[in-house]
N, C-alpha and C positions, 0 to 999 in steps of 0.2 A: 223510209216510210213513203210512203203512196204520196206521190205528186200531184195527185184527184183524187181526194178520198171519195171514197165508196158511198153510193146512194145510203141513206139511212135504213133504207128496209131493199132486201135485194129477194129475187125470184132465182130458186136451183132448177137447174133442168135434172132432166132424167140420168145424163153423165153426169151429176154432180154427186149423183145419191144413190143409195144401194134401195136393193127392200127393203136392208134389215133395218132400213130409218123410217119406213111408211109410218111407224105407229110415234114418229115423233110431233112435235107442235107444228100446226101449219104455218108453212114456208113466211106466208105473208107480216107471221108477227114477228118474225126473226128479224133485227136488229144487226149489223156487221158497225161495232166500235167506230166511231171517225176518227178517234185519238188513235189506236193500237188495230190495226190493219196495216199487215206490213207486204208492201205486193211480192216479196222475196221471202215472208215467213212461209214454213212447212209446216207446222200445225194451228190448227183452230178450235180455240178453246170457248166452249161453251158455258156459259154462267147467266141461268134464266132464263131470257131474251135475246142476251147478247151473245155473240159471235166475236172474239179478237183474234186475228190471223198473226200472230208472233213465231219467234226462231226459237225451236226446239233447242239448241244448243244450249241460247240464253237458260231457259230452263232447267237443263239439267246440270249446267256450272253450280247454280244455287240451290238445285232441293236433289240431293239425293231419294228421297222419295220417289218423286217423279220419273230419275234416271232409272230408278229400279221396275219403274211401271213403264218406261217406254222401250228396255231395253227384251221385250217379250215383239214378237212380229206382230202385226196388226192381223188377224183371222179375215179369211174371203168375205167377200160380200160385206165387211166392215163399211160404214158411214166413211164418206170423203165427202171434202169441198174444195171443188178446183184442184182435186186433186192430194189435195193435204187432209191427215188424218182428222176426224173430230173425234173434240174429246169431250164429254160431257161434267162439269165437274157442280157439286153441291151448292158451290157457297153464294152467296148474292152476287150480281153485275158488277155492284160498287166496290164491294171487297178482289174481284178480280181486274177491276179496273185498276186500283188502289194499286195494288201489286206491282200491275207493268207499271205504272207510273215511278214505283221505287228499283223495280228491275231496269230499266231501260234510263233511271239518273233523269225524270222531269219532274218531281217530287225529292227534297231534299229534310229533313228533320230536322226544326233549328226552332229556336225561340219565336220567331218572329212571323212564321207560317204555322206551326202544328195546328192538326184539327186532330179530332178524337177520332174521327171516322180512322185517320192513318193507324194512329195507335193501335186501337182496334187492329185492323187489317193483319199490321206486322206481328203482334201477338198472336191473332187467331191463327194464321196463316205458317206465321213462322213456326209454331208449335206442331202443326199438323202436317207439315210438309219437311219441315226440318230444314228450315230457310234460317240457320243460324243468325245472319246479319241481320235478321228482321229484327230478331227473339233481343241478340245484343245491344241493338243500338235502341231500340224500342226503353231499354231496362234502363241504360244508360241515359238517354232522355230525360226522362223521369227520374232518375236518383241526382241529376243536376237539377231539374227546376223544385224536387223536394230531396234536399242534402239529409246528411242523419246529425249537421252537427248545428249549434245553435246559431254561430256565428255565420254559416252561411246559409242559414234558414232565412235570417233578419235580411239576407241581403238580395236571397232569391224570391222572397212572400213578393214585393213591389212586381217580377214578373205575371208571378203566378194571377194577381190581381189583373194585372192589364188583360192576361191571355184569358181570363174568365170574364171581365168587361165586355170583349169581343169575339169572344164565342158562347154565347150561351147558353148551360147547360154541362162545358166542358168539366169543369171540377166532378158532375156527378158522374158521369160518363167514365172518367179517370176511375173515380172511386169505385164505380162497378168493377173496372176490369183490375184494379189493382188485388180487390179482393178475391173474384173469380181466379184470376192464374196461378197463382197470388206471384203480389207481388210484397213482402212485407217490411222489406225494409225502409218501401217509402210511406208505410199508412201512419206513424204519428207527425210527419210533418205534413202529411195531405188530407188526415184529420184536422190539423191544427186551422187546414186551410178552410177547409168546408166549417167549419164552427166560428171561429173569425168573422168569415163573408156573410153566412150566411143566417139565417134564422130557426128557433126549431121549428116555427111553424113551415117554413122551405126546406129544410130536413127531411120534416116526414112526408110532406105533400107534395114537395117538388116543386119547378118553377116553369109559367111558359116561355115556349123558344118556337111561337110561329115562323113559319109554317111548320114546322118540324112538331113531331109528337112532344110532349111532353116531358120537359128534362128532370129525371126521376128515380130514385136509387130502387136496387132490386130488394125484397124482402131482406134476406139474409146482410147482403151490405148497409141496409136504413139499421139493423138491429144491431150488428156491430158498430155503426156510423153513433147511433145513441148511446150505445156503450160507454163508446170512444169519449164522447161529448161529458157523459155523468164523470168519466170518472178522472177526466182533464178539469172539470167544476171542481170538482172534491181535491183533487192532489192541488192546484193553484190557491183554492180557499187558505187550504193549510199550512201552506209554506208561506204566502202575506200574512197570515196570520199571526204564526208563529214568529216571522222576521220582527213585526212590530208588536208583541206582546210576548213576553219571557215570564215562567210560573216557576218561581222558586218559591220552597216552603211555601207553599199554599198562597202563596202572593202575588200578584201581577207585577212584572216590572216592565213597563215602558221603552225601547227603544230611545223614542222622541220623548222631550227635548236632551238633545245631546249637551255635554257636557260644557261646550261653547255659545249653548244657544243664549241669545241676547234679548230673548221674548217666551220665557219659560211660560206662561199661563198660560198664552194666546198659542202654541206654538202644541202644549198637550192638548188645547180643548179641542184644535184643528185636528189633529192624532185621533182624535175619539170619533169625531165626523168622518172623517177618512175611511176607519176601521167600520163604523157602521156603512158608508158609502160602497165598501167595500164586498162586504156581506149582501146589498140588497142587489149588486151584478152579478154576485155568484149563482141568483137565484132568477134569476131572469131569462126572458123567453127569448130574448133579441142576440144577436148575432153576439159573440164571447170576446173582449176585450185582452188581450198577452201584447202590451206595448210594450218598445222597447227601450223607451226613455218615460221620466216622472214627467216631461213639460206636454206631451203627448196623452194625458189622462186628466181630463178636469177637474179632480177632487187636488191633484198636487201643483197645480198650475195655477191657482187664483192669487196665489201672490202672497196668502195671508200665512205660509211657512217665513222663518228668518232663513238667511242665508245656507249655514252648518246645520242644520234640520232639514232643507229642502236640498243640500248632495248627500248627506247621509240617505233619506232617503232614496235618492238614484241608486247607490250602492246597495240598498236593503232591494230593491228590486231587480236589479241584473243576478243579485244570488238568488232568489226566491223563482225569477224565472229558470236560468239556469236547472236549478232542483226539481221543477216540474217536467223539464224536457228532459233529463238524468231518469226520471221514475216511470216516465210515460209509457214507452217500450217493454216495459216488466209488466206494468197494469195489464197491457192490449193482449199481452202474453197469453196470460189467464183468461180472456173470453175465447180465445184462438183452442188454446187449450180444452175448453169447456164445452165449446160445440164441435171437437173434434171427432 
């Protein structure tokens, strides 16, 4: 890389440039990268504004696209800078910033840096150019911080939360592009996540992330995203439900009190508060409760369970979650299906 990087805004002479470039943006607003200007790169890649002087080679090790569009001579009178071809290409500054930053190893993918802006990039990019390692590791990312199994959902939700504390917006941003590309095997556990954290009313209306526009799901992803949400309420309703209330012969029979309980009255009437406590969060507008322990939910944590009533209960809730996350993936099926 350049030992003095390059003025922020640079002037071409007349040897810099052909005619066939007069009808480009004047010289003055062109931008030349301070990061990715390389005084030994051979082409300069154009994106917007910006100008990055990079090695052709790098480029065409990773996108055979590219190999195939450089591997044609440049035509007379073609656009040069300093000599090195220009190449003008579509996508924003920041998305080809993005790039070198992962082509050239000063951007890394890992729990503890990700931004969406990256994701993005390697998705868009990797798709369109045929930059496999974007497309890979992008997929893989993401199928780590939202696993498909429960036991390492529980263990990865704690990351998911910190990287949406300090970014955000990120979860919505995710959820756009998972559905866009798609990405499907991660949307019921990055459902689970947007509904969890968030609210419906931040569902549909989004949340702000000054200076930054508006963190905000697209049309289509908010109506899958609500889907997603109604029919994770419904499948969870039913399985607590059913765990603590069994209809034989037209009968209700009670889970609780278990058979060892040592406070049968006190112990159903708490059952009954429960079950209605139960019901009035199903219906609720505020962010969706799937804990993964009974001492982590208010209604089973007050103390007024006896001992074998409050683990039976823990056990009646690891199956009932479990069973929502077993069904969830078939439900999302059918709207996937339905707007196909």
């Amino acid at each position: 890389m350049s030992s003095n990087p390059p003025p922020t805004k640079r002037k071409r002479t007349e040897a810099d440039i052909s005619d066939s470039d007069l009808t480009s943006l004047p010289e003055e607003t062109i931008e030349c990268s301070a990061q990715f200007w390389f005084d030994d790169g051979n082409v300069v890649l154009q994106a917007e504004f910006t100008q990055f002087r990079v090695h052709r080679s790098i480029l065409l090790h990773h996108s055979p696209v590219m190999e195939d569009c450089f591997q044609f001579p440049q035509p007379e009178g073609a656009p040069t800078i300093e000599g090195c071809p220009l190449v003008h290409l579509p996508e924003s500054a920041m998305d080809i910033s993005n790039m070198c930053g992962l082509l050239y190893g000063t951007y890394h993918v890992d729990v503890k840096n990700v931004t969406s802006s990256y994701l993005e990039t390697m998705l868009l990019l990797g798709r369109k150019y045929g930059i496999t390692s974007f497309t890979t590791s992008a997929k893989n990312f993401l199928q780590q911080l939202f696993p498909p199994s429960l036991t390492k959902w529980d263990t990865a939700q704690e990351d998911v939360k910190k990287i949406a504390g300090r970014n955000t917006g990120f979860l919505f941003d995710v959820f756009n592009l998972a559905y866009e590309y798609p990405i499907p095997s991660i949307m019921p556990p990055l459902l689970m996540a947007m509904c969890t954290i968030y609210s419906l009313a931040q569902i549909t209306s989004g949340i702000p992330r000054r200076p930054k526009p508006r963190a905000i799901l697209t049309h289509n992803a908010k109506q899958y995203c609500m889907y997603g949400r109604a029919v994770f309420l419904k499948l969870s309703l039913e399985a607590f439900m059913e765990a603590y209330c069994e209809v034989r012969d037209d009968e209700f029979e009670y889970t609780i009190p278990t058979s060892t309980c040592d406070s049968h009255s006190a112990c159903l009437e708490r059952l009954r508060d429960i079950m209605t406590e139960i019901v009035m969060r199903h219906i609720t507008s505020d962010a969706v409760e799937f804990p993964q322990a009974a001492t982590r939910m208010r209604p089973y944590s007050d103390g007024l369970l006896c001992f074998p009533c409050f683990a039976h209960i823990q056990e009646l809730i690891g199956e009932s979650r479990y069973e929502v996350w077993e069904k969830l993936p078939a439900a999302l099926k059918m709207f996937e299906a339905a707007v196909a």
